[in-house]
C-alpha positions in Angstrom: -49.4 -11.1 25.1 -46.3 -9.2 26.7 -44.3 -12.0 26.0 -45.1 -11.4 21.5 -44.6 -7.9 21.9 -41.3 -8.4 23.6 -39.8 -10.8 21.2 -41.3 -8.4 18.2 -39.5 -5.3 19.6 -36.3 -7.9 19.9 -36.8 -8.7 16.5 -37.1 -4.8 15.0 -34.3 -4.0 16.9 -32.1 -6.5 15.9 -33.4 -6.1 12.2 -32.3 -1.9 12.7 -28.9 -3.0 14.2 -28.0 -5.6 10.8 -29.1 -2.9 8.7 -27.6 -0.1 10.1 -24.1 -2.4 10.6 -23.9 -3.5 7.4 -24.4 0.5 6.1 -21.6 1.9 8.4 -19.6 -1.0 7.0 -20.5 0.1 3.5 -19.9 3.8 4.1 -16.4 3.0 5.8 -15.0 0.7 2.4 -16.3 3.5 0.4 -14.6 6.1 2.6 -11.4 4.1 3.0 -8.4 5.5 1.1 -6.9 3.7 -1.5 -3.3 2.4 -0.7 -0.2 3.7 -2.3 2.2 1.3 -3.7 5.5 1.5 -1.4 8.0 4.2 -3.0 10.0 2.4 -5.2 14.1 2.2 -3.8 16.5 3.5 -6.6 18.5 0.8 -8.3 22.4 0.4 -7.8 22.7 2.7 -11.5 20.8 5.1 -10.2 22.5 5.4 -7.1 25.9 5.3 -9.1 25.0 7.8 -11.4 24.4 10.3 -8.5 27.0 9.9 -6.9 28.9 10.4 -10.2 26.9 13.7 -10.8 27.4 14.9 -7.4 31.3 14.5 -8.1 31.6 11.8 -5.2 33.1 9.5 -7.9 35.6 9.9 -10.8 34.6 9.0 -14.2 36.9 5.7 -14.3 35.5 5.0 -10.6 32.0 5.3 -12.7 32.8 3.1 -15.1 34.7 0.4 -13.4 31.7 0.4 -10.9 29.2 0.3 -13.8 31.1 -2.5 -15.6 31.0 -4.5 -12.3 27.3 -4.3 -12.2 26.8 -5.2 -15.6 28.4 -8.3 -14.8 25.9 -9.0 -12.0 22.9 -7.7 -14.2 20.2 -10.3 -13.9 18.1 -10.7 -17.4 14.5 -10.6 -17.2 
């Protein structure tokens, strides 16, 4: 007789551990925050173009730089 009551106190508490597992893992996706994409890098151009705007380049440095990347430019 102590032997049943054992194994049915086993049982309910492995019954309250799955349960309350698999609703801690529920509330913890739920909770989890969403991932941000990586920051996109800026391309060459855009790198270019500041550095034009900043005054770091002349405008023929800008546009021989500009013309050799539009040589390189891949189509999509």
């Amino acid at each position: 007789m102590a032997g049943a009551a054992f194994w049915s106190v086993l049982v309910l508490v492995l019954w309250v551990v799955a349960v309350g597992g698999a609703a801690w893992a529920a509330v913890r996706m739920i909770r989890q925050p969403r991932r941000q994409p990586p920051p996109q890098l800026p391309s060459p151009l855009d790198i270019l173009e500041r550095r034009f705007a900043a005054g770091e380049i002349t405008h023929e440095e800008f546009d021989e730089a500009r013309a050799r990347l539009r040589e390189h430019e891949v189509d999509i």
